[in-house]
N, C-alpha and C positions, 0 to 999 in steps of 0.2 A: 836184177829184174825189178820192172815196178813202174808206177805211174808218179810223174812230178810235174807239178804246176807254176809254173813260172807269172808271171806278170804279163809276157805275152804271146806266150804259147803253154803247149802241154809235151812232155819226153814218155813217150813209152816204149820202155825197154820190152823184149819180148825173149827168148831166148836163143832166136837169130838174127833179128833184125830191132833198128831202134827207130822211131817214129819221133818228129818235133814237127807239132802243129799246131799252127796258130789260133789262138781264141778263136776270130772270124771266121773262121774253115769249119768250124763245128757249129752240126745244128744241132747237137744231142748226144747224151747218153747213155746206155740200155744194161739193165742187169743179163747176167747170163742165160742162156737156156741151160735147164734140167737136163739135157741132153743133146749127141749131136758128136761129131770130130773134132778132131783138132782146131780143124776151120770153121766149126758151127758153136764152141766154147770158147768162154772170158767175156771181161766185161766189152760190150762195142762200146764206138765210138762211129756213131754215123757222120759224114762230112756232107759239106752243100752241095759238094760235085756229086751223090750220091755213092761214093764208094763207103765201103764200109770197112771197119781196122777192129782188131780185137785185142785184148791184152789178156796174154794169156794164163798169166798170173794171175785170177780171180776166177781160173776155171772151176767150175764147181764138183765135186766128189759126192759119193757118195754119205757120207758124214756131214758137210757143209748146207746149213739151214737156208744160205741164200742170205743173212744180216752182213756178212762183210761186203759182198756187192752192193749190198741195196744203202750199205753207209757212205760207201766211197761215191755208188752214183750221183746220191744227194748232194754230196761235199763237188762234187767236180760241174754238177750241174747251177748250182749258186756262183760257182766263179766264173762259167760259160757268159751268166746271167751278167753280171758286173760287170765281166769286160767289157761284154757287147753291147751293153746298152738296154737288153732285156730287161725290164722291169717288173716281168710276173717272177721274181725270186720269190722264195720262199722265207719270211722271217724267222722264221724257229730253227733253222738248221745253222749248224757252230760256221762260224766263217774260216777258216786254214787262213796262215798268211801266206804271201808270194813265194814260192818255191820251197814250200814246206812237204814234206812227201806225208800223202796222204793214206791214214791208217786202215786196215783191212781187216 
């Protein structure tokens, strides 16, 4: 399981299903809710067609403060940013290289 960033998509593994989505297809992505099902936890990943995809691997627990989502959002939203053209990135956040699996 896990989220990995490629150069021109992103793979998320999920524990049934794997997801490979291109930079372009995403317009965002969201830390976990506090709460919720199966289907209402992990980090999203909103896309342009409006569907929505969660990875469920950053479901949060009870012990989980919410800092491993909220690093990997950062990390996975600076590369949305690059690929596409977006140039409100953020400078302070570390840059991942090309298909480095990004830490949680």
């Amino acid at each position: 399981m896990g989220i990995f960033a490629g150069p021109g998509h992103v793979v998320v593994r999920n524990y049934f299903r794997t997801y490979r989505i291109a930079w372009a297809e995403i317009s965002g992505f969201e830390e976990p809710p506090p709460y919720g099902t199966f289907r209402k936890a992990g980090l999203r990943i909103h896309l342009s067609d409006g569907r929505l995809i969660s990875a469920t691997l950053y479901g949060r627990s009870g012990v989980d403060s919410g800092k491993a989502a909220r690093k990997v959002v950062g990390e996975l939203e600076q590369l949305r940013r690059q690929r596409t053209g977006d140039h409100g990135a953020d400078p302070q956040l570390p840059t991942p290289h090309p298909g480095q699996e990004l830490s949680g």
